[in-house]
C-alpha positions, 0 to 999 in steps of 0.5 A, a space after each residue: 280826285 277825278 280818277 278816283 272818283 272814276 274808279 269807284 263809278 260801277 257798269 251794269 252788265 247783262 250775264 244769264 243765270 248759269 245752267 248746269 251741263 249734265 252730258 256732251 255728245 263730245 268731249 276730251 276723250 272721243 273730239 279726236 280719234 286715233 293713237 297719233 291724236 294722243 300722241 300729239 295732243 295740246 289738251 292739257 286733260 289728255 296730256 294728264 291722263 298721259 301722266 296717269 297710265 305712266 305714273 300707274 305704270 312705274 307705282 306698279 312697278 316700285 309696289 312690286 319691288 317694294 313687296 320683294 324687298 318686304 318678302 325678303 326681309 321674311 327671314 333674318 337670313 337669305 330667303 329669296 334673293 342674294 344681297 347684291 340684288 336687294 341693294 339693287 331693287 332697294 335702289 330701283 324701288 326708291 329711285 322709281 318711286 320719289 323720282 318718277 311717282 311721287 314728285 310728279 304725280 300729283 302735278 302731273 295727273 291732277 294739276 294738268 286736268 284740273 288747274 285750267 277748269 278750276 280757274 276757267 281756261 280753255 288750256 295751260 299758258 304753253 300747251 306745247 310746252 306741256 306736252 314736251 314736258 310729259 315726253 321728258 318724264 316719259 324718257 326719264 321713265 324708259 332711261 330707268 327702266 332700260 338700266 333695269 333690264 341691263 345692269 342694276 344699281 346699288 348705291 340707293 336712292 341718294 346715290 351718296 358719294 363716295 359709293 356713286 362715284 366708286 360703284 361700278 353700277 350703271 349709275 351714270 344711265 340713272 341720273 340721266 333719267 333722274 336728270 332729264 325728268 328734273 327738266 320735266 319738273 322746271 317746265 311744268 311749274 312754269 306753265 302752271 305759275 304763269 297760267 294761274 298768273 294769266 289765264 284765270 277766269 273774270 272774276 277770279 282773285 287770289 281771295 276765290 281760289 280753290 285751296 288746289 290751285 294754291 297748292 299746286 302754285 306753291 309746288 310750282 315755285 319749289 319745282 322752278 327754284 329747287 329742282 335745279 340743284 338736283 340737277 347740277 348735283 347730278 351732273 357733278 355726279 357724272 363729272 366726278 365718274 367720268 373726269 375724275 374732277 375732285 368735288 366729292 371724292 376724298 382721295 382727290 381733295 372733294 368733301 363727299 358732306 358736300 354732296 349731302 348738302 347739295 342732295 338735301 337741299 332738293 330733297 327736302 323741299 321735294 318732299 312739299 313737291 309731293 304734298 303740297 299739292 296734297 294739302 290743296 286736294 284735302 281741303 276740297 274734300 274736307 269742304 265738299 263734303 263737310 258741306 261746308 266753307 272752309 275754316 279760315 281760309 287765308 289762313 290754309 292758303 298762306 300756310 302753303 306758302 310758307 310751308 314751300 319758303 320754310 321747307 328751303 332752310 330745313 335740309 340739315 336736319 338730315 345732317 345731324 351726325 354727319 359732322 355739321 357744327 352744333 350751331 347749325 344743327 341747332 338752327 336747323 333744327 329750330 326751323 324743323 320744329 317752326 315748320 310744323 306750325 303752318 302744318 298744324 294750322 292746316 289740320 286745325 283749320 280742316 277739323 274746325 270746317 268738320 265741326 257742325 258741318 253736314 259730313 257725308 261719309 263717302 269715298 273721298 272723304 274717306 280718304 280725307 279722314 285717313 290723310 289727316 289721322 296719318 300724316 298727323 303720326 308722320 308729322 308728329 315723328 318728323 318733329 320728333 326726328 328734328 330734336 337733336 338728342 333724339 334724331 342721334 339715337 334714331 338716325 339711319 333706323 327703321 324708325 326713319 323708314 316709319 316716319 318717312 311712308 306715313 309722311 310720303 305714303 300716308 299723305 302724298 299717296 292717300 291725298 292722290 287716291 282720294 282726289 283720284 277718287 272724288 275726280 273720276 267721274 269728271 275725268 271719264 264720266 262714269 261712277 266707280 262702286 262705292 261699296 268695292 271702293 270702301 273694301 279697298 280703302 279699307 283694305 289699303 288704310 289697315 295694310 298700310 298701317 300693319 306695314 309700317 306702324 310695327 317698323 316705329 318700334 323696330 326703329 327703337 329698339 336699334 333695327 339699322 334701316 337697309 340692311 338684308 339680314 337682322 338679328 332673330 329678335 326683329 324678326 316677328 316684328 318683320 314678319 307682321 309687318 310683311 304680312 301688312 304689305 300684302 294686305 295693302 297690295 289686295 287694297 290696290 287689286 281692288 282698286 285696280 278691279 273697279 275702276 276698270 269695271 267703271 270704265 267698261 259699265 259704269 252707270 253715267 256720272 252727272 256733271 257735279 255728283 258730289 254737290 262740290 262748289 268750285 269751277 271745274 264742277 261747273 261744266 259737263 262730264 266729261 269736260 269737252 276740250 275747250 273747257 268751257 263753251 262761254 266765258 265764264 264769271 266768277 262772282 263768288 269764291 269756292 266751297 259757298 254752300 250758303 247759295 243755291 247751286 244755280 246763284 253760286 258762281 258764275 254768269 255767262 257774259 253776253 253769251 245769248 246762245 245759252 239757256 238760263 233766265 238774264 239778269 243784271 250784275 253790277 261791278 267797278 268799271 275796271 274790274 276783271 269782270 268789266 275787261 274781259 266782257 
């Protein structure tokens, strides 16, 4: 009785009203000079700028090989290259984008800026260890490009076996990069659990996070259990070419479904490493710009979770024609269909946070808009791809292809311009041209849509997915959806346009330019390296619009070298505000 009694007892602290921080003489970007200064650099902001120019580099790259293959495909017979080299850039193009742009973007751009200032730290749990990390994706990158340059690659991006195991294709160089990169994948899942686990701000319970630290929470925990597989599927790849060892090859005793198995069961959870953190950064846009605190909040926040458990038992659905019994097929496919449900909470919960909410029209927002109006079409096909007699009449088609861009393009790709777009002026401090920016997303949302919506109906009228020549029928519908490629390709030269002009002559950004309530708002622009210059105290939870913007969210405990009118708070005397004052 005493202890409880303890327990309930409450301290009065002295903290002083926080004062926004507008501009820093120093900051991330100008503390050190010199390229060895980056090179070396334990600041997890510099190191995600890192991920950003690389991970620009190989989305470059892949758009590139993506446009010859649509280029190609102008024809139902050669127009620019032969089909061993459309196999080949087929390959490249899949392999470059999920492997070194779509699993780690995300994480690696937005997660390493963001995730210590969202939670109030100075840096990740293991700064050298983040640093490693983006040197392994960096070496998995160069190990890709090197087989570029010197041989090609045509198994496609699956390398399913028996053909990676038969191909005399440098297959073994690729799945060393892809391999080396998957370590990349393990290490930074790890720094980001235990540094939301350890190193959160007094204050900051699971119930005040912004929706982008659960998403990135809930990738970490399938990057850590997930990306393993890939890796020992990879490695018995290797083995099979060089040992002959008999897992996968049918001429000596292996079972190549085997290899199906061990593919999928990564890569359909890899497909929530590339948009659940997608989900964290609409339902910040969404709430920020509805001026509004997000609908149900707990409900998104533990739909993620759910979504990263339930995306582990759905990799047969891959699977329906490959010779698995019906009962399987028939689980599998009950889970598909079970796995929309979390999604569909998400979407729900973000249009009820729109409703009677103050929506400003900007950029990001825009883009928020166009997450949910095309994920929703690839949602909706995947639960259409996960009904048995459906998915037989529509496996292997370019009905897959549809289904899969809006999945991955639509969601994943427009989830990261968007926030790529509502962070940039914290990331450099300047402010990009909105008018230039509503150009270009209108550009990419009507490219895309002309590109990939035509290959829907391709798929249903019996179009077979990879193949370099077609029958005459297709080719009008090929040839509109070409056309959107390069519609698309204008949207990213745009892009490309003012954001280097923002950087070179960009009016000066303000610390928080879109009124956002969350932590990383809350200091200068650009941050300075240590993050925060105090410790700071959460009292409330994110997105709180009912306060004014001075009263929201933190206090700066014992902190007499800041400006601000000193107040007293009360708390329980073990709370995380108490222990870390």
């Amino acid at each position: 009785m005493e202890t409880a009694a303890a327990n309930r007892k409450t301290v009065t602290m002295k903290v002083r009203r926080y004062v926004m921080p507008e501009h820093s003489e120093k900051n991330y970007i100008n503390q050190e000079k010199g390229l060895k200064s980056w090179l070396l650099t334990r600041d997890h902001k510099r190191i995600g700028l890192m991920y950003f120019m690389t991970s620009a580099v190989v989305f470059f790259v892949a758009g590139l090989l993506a446009l010859t293959i649509r280029l190609e495909l102008w024809t139902p017979a050669k127009t620019i290259i032969d089909a061993q080299t459309y196999n080949e850039i087929f390959t490249l193009h899949g392999t470059m984008m999920i492997f070194f742009f779509l699993v780690p973007a995300v994480p690696g751009i937005l997660g390493n800026f963001l995730i210590p200032l969202q939670i109030g730290a100075k840096d990740v749990a293991f700064p050298r260890l983040n640093l490693l990390s983006y040197y392994l994706y960096l070496m998995g990158v160069i190990f890709t490009v090197v087989t570029i340059l010197t041989h090609g690659v045509d198994t496609g991006w699956t390398f399913y076996a028996p053909y990676s195991i038969k191909s005399t294709a440098a297959v073994i160089p690729m799945t060393t990069g892809i391999f080396i990169s998957g370590f990349s994948s393990i290490l930074t899942g790890l720094n980001f659990i235990v540094t939301i686990h350890k190193l959160r701000a007094p204050g900051l319970t699971w119930g005040k996070f912004p929706l982008f630290v659960w998403g990135i929470y809930g990738t970490s925990i399938i990057q850590i259990l997930a990306t393993p597989v890939l890796a020992i599927t990879l490695a018995l790849v290797v083995m099979e070419r060089v040992l002959h060892v008999g897992i996968f090859d049918p001429a000596l005793g292996g079972d190549p479904v085997l290899y199906q198995h061990f593919f999928w069961f990564y890569s359909h959870p890899a497909v929530y490493i590339m948009i659940v953190p997608g989900f964290g950064i609409i339902a910040d846009l969404i709430a920020t710009f509805s001026h509004k605190r997000l609908f149900g909040y707990w409900f998104v926040a533990i739909s993620t979770l759910a979504i990263s458990f339930l995306g582990f038992l759905v990799w047969g659905h891959h699977m329906f024609v490959a010779g698995q019994s019906m009962v399987a097929s028939i689980v599998f496919s009950l889970i598909t269909f079970m796995i929309g449900i979390p999604t569909g909470i998400k979407i729900f919960n973000w249009l009820a946070t729109m409703y009677k909410g103050s929506i400003r029209l900007k950029v990001p927002m825009l883009y928020a808009l166009s997450f949910i109006f095309l994920f929703s079409i690839g949602g909706f096909t995947g639960v259409m791809l996960g009904a048995l007699s459906v998915d037989v009449q529509l496996h292997a088609t370019y009905y897959v292809v549809a289904h899969f861009h809006y999945v991955m393009f639509g969601g994943m790709v427009i989830a990261l311009l968007g926030g790529i777009h509502f962070w940039w002026p914290k990331m450099f401090g300047k402010m990009y041209s909105e008018t230039m920016a509503r150009v270009s997303w209108f550009l990419i949302f009507v490219g895309f849509n002309v590109t990939f919506f035509p290959q829907f109906i391709l798929g249903a009228k019996g179009m077979p997915r990879r193949y370099y020549n077609y029958l005459d029928q297709f080719q009008s519908l090929h040839q509109l959806s070409t056309v959107g490629s390069w519609i698309l390709a204008l949207g990213f030269f745009v892009m490309l346009g003012y954001l280097l002009h923002s950087l070179i002559k960009g009016e000066k950004a303000p610390a928080n330019p879109w009124d956002a309530r969350t932590l990383e708002w809350m200091t200068s622009a650009p941050p300075p390296t240590e993050n925060f210059s105090y410790t700071p105290v959460v009292i409330h939870g994110p997105y709180e619009y009912q306060r004014p913007i001075s009263e929201f969210q933190l206090g700066l405990i014992n902190n007499d070298h800041h400006g601000g009118e000193e107040h007293e708070i009360e708390a329980p005397s073990g709370s995380p505000e108490m222990a870390n004052a």
